[in-house]
N, C-alpha and C positions, 0 to 999 in steps of 0.2 A: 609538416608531418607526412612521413609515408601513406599510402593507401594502401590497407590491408583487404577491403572486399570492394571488387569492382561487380556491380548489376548490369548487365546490360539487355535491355529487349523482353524483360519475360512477363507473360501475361498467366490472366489464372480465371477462367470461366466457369459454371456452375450451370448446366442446359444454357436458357438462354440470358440467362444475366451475367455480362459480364464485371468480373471485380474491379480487375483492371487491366491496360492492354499496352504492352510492350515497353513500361517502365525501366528508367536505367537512374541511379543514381549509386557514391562509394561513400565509404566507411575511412574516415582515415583513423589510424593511431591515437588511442589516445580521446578517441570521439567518445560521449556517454549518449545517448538516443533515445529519447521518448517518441516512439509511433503511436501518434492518435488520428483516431478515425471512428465514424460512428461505429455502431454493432450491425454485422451481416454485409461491410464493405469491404473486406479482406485482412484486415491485419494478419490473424491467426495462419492465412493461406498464405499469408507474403514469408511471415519467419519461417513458416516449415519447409517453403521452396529454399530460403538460404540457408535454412538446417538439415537440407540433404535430405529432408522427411518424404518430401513431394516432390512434383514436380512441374518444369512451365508449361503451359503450350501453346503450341506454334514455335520452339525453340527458346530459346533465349538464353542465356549464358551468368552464374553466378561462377567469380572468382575471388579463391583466398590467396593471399599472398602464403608462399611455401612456409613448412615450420614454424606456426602458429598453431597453437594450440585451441580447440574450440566447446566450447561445452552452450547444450542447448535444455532449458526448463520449459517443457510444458506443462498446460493447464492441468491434465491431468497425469496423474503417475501412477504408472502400471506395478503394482509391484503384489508378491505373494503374503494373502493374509496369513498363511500358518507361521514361515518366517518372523525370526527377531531382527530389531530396527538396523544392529550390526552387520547382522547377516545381511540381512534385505539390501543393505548398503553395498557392500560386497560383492554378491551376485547383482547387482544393475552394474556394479563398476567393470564387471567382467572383460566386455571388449578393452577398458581403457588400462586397464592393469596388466593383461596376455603380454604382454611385449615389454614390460617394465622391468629393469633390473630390480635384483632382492633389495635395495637399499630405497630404491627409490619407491617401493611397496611399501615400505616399513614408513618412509616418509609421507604418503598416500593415509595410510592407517594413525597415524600421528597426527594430520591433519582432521581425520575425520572423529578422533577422539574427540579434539579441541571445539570442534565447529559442534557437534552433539553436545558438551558440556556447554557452550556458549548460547545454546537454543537452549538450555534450562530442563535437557534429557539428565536422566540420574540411573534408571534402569534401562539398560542398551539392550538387554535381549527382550524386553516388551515386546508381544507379539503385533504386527501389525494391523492386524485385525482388529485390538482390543482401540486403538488410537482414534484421534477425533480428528475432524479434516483441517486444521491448523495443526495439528501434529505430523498428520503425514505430509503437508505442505513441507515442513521443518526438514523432515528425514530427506524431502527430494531435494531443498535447499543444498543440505547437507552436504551430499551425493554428489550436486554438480558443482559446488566452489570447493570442493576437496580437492578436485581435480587440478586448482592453482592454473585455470587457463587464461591464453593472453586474451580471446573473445567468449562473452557472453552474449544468449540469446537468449532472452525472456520474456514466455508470456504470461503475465498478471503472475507478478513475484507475490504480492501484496495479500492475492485472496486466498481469505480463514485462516490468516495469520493475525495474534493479536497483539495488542501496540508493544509490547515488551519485542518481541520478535522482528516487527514492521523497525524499529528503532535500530536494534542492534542490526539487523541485513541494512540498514541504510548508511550507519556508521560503516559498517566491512565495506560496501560500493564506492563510498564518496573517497573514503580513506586507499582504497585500491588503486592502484596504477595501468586495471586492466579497459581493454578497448568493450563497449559497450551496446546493445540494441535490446529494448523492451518494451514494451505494450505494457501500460499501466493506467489506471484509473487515479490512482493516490496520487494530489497534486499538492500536498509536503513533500513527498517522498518522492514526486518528479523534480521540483524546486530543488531537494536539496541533495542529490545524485547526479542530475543531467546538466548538460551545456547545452544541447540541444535539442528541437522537437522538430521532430518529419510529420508533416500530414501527410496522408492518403486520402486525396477527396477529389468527387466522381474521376476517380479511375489513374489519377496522376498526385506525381509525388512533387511535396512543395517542402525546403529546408527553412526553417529560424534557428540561428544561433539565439541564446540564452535561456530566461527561462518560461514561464510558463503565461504569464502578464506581458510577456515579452509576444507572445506566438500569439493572444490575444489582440496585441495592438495593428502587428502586421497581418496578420490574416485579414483583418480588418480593410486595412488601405488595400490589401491585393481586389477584394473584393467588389471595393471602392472604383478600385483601375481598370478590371474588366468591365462593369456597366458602364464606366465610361466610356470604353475602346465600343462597347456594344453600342449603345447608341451614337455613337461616330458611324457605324458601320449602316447604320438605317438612315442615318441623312445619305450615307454613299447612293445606298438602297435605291432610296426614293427619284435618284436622278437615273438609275439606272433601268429601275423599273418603267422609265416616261421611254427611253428607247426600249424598249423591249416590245412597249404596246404600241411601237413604231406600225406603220403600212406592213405588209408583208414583204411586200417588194423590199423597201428599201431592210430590212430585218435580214432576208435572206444574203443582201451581198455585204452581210458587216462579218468580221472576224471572228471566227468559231471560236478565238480564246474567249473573246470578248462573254460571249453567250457562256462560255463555260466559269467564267468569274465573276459572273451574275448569280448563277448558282452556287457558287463556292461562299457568292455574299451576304444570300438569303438563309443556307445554311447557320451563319455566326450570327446574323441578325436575331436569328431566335434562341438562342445560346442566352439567356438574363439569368443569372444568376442568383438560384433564390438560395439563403440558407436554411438548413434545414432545421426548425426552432418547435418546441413544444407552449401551447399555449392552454392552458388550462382551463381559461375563465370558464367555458362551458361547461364543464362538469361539475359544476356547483359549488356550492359553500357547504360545508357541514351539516347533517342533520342537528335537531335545537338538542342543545345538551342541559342537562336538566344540574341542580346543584350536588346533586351525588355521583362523583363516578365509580372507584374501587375505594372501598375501605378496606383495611385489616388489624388486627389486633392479637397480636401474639400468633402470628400464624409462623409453624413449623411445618416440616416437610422432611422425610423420613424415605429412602429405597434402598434396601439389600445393603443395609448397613450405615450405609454412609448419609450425612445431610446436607441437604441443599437451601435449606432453607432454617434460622435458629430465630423464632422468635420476634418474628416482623412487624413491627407496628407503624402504618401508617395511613395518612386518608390522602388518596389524590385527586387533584384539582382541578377546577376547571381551567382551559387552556392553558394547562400547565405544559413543560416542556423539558423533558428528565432522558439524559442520558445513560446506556448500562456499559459499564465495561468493567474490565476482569480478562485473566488470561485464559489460554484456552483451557473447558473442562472443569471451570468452574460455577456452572452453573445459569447461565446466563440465559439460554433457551427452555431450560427446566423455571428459570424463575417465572417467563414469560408462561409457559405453560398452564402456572398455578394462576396465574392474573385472569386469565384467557378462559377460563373453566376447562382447560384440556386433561388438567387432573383432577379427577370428580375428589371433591370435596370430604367422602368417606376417608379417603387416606392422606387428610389432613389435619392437626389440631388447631386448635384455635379459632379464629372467625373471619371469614371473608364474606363482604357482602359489594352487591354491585347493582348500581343506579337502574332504575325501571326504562329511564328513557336514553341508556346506553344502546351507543350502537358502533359495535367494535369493526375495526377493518384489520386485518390481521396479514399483514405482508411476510411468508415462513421461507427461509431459507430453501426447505424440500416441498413449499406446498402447493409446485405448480403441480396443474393433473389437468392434463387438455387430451380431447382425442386425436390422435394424431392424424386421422382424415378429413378431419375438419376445414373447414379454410377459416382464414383471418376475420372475414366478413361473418361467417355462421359461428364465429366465438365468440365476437363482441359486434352487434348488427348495429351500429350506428358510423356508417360511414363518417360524420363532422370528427366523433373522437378519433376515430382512428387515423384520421389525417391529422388531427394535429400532436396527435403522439408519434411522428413520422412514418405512418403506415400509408405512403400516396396511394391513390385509384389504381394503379397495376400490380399492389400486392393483395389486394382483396379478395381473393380467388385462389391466393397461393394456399396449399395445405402448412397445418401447422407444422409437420416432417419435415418441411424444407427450410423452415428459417433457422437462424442461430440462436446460440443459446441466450444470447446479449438481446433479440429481438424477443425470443419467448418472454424473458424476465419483464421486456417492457411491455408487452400482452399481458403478462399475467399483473402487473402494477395497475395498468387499465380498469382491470376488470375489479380489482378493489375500490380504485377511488370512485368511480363510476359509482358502487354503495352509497355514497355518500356517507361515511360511517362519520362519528364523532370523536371517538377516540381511535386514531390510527396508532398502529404498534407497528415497527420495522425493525425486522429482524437480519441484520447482516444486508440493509438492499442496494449497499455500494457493490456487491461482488457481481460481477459480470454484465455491470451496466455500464456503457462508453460515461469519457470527459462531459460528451456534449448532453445528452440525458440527464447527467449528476447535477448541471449545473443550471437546468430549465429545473428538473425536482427540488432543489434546494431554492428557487425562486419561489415555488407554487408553496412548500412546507411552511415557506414562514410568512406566508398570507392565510393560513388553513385557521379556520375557526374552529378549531377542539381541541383535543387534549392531544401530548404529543409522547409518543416512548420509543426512543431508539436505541436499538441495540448496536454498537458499530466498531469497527478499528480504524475510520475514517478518521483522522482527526480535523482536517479544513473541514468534511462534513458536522463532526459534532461539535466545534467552535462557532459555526453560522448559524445553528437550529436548537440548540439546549441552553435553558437557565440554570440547570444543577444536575450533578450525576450523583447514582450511583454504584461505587463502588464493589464488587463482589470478589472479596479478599481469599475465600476459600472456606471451608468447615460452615457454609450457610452462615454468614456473618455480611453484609451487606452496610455498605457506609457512607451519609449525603454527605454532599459534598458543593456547597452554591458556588457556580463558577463555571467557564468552560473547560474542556479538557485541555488546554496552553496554559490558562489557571493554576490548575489543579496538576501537570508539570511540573511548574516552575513552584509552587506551593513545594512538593515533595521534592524538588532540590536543596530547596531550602531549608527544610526540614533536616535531610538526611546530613546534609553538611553543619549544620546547628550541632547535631548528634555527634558528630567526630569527632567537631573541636570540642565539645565537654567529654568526651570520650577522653581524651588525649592530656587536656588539665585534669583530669582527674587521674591518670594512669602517672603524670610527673608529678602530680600533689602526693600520689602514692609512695612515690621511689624517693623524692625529699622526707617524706616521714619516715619512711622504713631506714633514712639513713639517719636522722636527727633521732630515733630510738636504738640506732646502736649504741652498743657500748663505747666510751669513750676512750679514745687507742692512745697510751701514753706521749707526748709529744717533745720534743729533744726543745731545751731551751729557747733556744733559737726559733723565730717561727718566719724567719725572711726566706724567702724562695731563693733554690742556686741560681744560676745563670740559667742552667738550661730546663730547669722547672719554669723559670719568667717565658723563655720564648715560646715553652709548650702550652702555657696557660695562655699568652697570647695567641697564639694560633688556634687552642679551642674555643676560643671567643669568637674567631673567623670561620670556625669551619660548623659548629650549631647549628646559628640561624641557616644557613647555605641546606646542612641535610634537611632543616626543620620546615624549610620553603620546598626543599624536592620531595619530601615528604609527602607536604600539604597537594604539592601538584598533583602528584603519584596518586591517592587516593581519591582527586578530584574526576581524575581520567578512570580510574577503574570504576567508580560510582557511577561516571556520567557514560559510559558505554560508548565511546567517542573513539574507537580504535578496531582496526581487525582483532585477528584472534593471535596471529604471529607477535603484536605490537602488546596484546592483554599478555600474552606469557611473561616476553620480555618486561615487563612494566610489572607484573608480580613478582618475579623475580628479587628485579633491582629493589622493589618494596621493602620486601627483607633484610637485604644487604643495609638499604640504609636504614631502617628501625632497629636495627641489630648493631649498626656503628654510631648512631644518634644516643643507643641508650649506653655505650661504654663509654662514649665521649662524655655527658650529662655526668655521668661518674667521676672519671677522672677529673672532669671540671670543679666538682661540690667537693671535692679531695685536696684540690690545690686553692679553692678560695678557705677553705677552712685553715689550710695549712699559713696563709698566707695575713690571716687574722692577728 
C-alpha cells in the first residue's frame, strides 16, 4: 500500500512537560488507526499537529500525499447556537464547498440529507441550541463524512453518542474504503473499525497490527524486552562502574569514549519501566448498606409538557447492578436526577423513598467544579490515592488549569470514590477517560460492595459490570430487561426478524385469500397449460424463492444497520423493485397453478 501521511521529527511540549519529542511514523492507504495513550500524554496534540490545527516544535515535518482529500473531528464543535442543524452544516462546510462545482454541491447536500436521516434527525432546521451533546456530536459527524474524504482524523468519534449512533458510524467506518486515524476509548468500536493500534507511551510511538487483545498481548512482551535489555545493561554497569572507581591515575589515561558510555550506561540503567496501573484497594470497600436502598411506586415525572418518567414502580437492591440506556434525549439523566433527590419530590407524584443508611456517590457528566488555582495535591490531600490513580510526586503541585480534560475526569472520580458511597451512580464516565483508566475502573467496579447504576453507550463497559438494564424507550416508559447489553442486542434481532417473517406470512396469507374470494373467471375447457404458459410457470417457480431469499437479505441489511448510507439507498431502492416483482410474480404463479388444475 502507498503511504499517504509521512511524520517525521515533530515534537509538542507544554512548559516543562514534554508530550513527546521528535516522533516519525506513516499512514499507508487503507490503514484504519486507533491512538491510544493515557490522558494528558498528547493524543489530542499529535492529531491537531497532523490536522494542520497546530503545530510542531523545534520543526518537524507532517506530509500528505497530493490530492487526497482530508477531513478532521474534533472533540468539540464550534458551531452557532441560533442556526439550524442544515444551516449550521453548511456554514462549517463553507471552506470545503468554495471551490466545488454546482454538481458536486448538490452532491455534498445529498449526501448530507442522507447521513442526517441516518443519525435519526427528522427536523433539520432544529435550532442548534435547543440539541443535546449526542445530537450535536451527530450534526459534526455529519459535517465531516459528507465530505466523502479519502482521510479521517478523529478524536473520540464515540463521545455523547448513543448506542444506535455508536452502531451505525461504526457500520459506515468498517464498511468504507477510506484511510483512517482516531483516538477512541470504545474497544467494540475499536475491534470492529480498526486494523491497527498506535501507542504513544512516554513520548514515542509503538505500531500493533490487529486488534485490541492483539496490542494487549504485545505491548505486554515489548515491555517484557525492555527490563530485560535493562537489567543487561546493569550487569554491563556494574563492571564498568569497578573501573570507574579505578586509581585516578590509571582513570585519567583511559579513553574519554570509554568514560562517556559509562554514562550513556548509567542513564538506561535507570530507565525500568513501570506501567502506569490504577490500584484501588486503598480506598476502601463501600460504606455498610443497610436492606433498603431506592424504593418507588408509581412514580411520574411531569416538565413543560412532556414526560420523563410514566408511572415507575420499583424497589432496588442491594448490590444490585442495573444498566440505563436509551437514545439521546430521552431521559436518562432526568431519570438519574429523580433517584438522586436532584428533583425535589414536590414536582413528583407518586412515592420515592430511600434507605437511612444510603450513601450515594454520584459520578455527573457536568459535575466537575474544582478551583482552578488549586493544585492536584490541595484537591484531594492524600498523596497514596493520587499515585495510584496515576497522579506520580511531580504532579502534585500542578494547578488544576493545567491538566486535561481526561486527568480532571479522573480527579474528579477520585474524589467520589474516596466517599466511600454505597450506592455509586455513573453517569456517562466512559467519555473522556483513556483505554487504560477504563480498564483499572472496570476491575475496581466489579469488586465494589454496593449497589451499582450506570448510565452508558459503553457497550464492552456495560457487558462486564450489569446484571439487567433498563430500557428508556421514550414518553417516560422505562423497560428491565435481565441480561447484558450483547443480550439484549441480539435479543432484539431476534425479535425484530421473528416480526418480519410473520409480517410477510401474513401479507401472502392475505393476497392467497383475496384471490381464493374472487370471483370465479369462467374457464375454457381445456385446463392444460400451452407450451409457453408451461415454461413461464417453470421459470416462476425459479425465480420466487430467488426474489424471496433477496428479499429476506434486503430487509435483514436495512434492519441490521450493517451498511453506509450510499449502500442503505441503494439496498432500499432495489427493496422495492423486488417486493413489487415478487408480488406480480406470486400472482401470475396462483393464475397458472389454478389454471393448470
Amino acid at each position: 500500500m502507498a503511504s499517504w501521511l509521512q511524520i517525521e521529527g515533530i515534537s509538542k511540549s507544554y512548559g516543562l512537560k514534554v508530550l513527546f519529542e521528535k516522533i516519525s511514523f506513516n499512514v499507508n492507504e487503507g490503514d484504519k488507526i486507533a491512538l491510544i495513550a493515557p490522558n494528558g500524554t498528547g493524543k489530542t496534540s499529535l492529531l491537531r499537529i497532523i490536522a494542520g490545527k497546530d503545530k510542531s516544535d523545534y520543526g518537524g515535518r507532517v506530509t500528505f500525499v497530493k490530492d487526497i482529500r482530508i477531513a478532521f473531528l474534533e472533540q468539540e464543535y464550534d458551531f452557532d447556537p441560533e442556526k439550524g442543524i442544515y444551516d449550521q452544516i453548511l456554514a462549517g462546510s463553507g471552506p470545503f464547498i468554495a471551490d466545488l462545482p454546482e454538481e458536486a454541491v448538490s452532491e455534498f447536500q445529498r449526501r448530507v440529507t442522507a447521513l442526517l436521516t441516518s443519525f435519526g434527525f427528522t427536523d433539520f432546521s432544529k435550532k442548534m441550541s435547543l440539541l443535546s451533546g449526542g445530537e450535536v456530536k451527530r450534526v459534526a459527524l455529519t459535517q465531516m463524512l459528507a465530505t466523502d474524504a479519502d482521510f479521517y482524523i478523529m478524536d473520540e468519534p464515540t463521545n455523547h453518542l448513543d448506542i444506535d449512533a455508536i452502531e451505525y458510524l461504526e457500520n459506515f467506518l468498517s464498511h468504507s474504503r477510506c484511510t483512517l486515524l482516531m483516538v477512541t476509548h470504545d474497544r467494540y468500536f475499536l475491534d470492529h473499525v480498526c486494523n491497527t493500534v498506535m501507542e504513544l507511551d512516554h513520548g514515542n510511538i509503538y505500531t500493533y497490527k490487529g486488534d485490541y487483545q492483539n496490542f494487549l498481548e504485545k505491548r505486554a512482551e515489548r515491555i517484557e524486552n525492555y527490563n530485560a535489555e535493562t537489567d543487561r545493561v546493569k550487569n554491563i554497569l556494574r563492571r564498568e562502574l569497578e573501573w570507574m572507581h579505578a586509581s585516578p591515575c590509571a582513570r585519567t589515561g583511559k579513553a574519554k569514549y570509554r568514560k562517556d558510555a559509562f554514562y550513556s550506561l548509567k542513564d538506561r540503567a535507570g530507565q525500568v519501566y513501570r506501567t502506569q496501573q490504577i490500584s484501588l484497594d486503598s480506598v476502601g470497600g463501600a460504606s455498610r448498606l443497610g436492606s433498603k436502598i431506592i424504593n418507588c411506586k408509581n412514580l411520574s415525572y411531569y416538565c413543560d409538557g412532556a414526560c420523563y418518567l410514566d408511572s415507575f414502580t420499583y424497589n432496588f437492591q442491594r448490590y444490585e447492578r442495573v444498566g440505563i440506556v436509551g437514545g439521546n434525549g430521552v431521559g436518562k439523566t432526568t431519570f438519574i436526577d429523580i433517584l438522586t433527590g436532584n428533583i425535589p419530590e414536590d414536582q413528583l407524584s407518586g412515592q420515592i423513598e430511600r434507605g437511612q443508611s444510603l450513601k450515594i456517590g454520584y459520578y455527573k457528566q457536568s459535575g466537575m467544579e474544582f478551583e482552578e488555582g488549586q493544585t492536584v495535591l490541595e484537591t484531594v490531600p492524600d498523596t497514596a490515592l493520587l499515585s495510584q490513580f496515576m497522579f506520580p510526586h511531580d504532579m502534585l503541585n500542578n494547578k488544576i488549569s493545567s491538566l486535561s480534560g481526561g486527568e480532571k475526569r479522573r480527579l474528579y472520580l477520585l474524589t467520589i470514590l474516596s466517599r466511600r458511597p454505597n450506592l455509586l451512580i455513573l453517569d456517562e464516565p466512559t467519555n473522556d477517560l483513556d483505554i487504560v483508566t477504563l480498564n483499572i475502573l472496570e476491575e475496581y467496579l466489579k469488586d465494589f460492595k454496593g449497589s451499582l447504576i450506570i448510565v452508558s453507550h459503553d457497550r464492552h463497559f456495560l457487558d462486564r459490570l450489569v446484571d439487567h438494564l433498563f430500557i428508556l424507550t421514550g414518553e417516560g416508559v422505562i423497560k428491565d430487561f435481565i441480561g447484558d447489553y450483547s443480550q439484549y442486542r441480539q435479543y432484539m434481532l431476534d425479535y425484530n426478524a421473528a416480526r418480519r417473517a410473520e409480517q410477510r406470512a401474513a401479507e401472502k396469507s392475505a393476497r392467497q385469500a383475496a384471490l381464493d374470494s374472487a370471483p370465479a373467471q369462467p374457464q375454457p375447457r381445456s385446463k392444460k397449460l400451452s407450451y409457453k404458459e408451461q415454461r413461464e410457470f417453470q421459470a416462476l417457480e425459479a425465480e420466487i424463492p430467488e426474489l424471496e431469499a433477496e428479499k429476506a437479505e434486503l430487509e435483514s441489511l436495512l434492519a441490521g444497520g450493517t451498511t453506509d448510507y450510499q449502500q442503505i439507498e441503494k439496498a432500499s431502492a432495489r427493496y422495492k423493485e423486488v417486493a413489487a416483482a415478487l408480488d406480480e410474480k406470486e400472482m401470475r404463479w396462483l393464475e397458472l397453478a389454478e389454471a393448470a388444475k
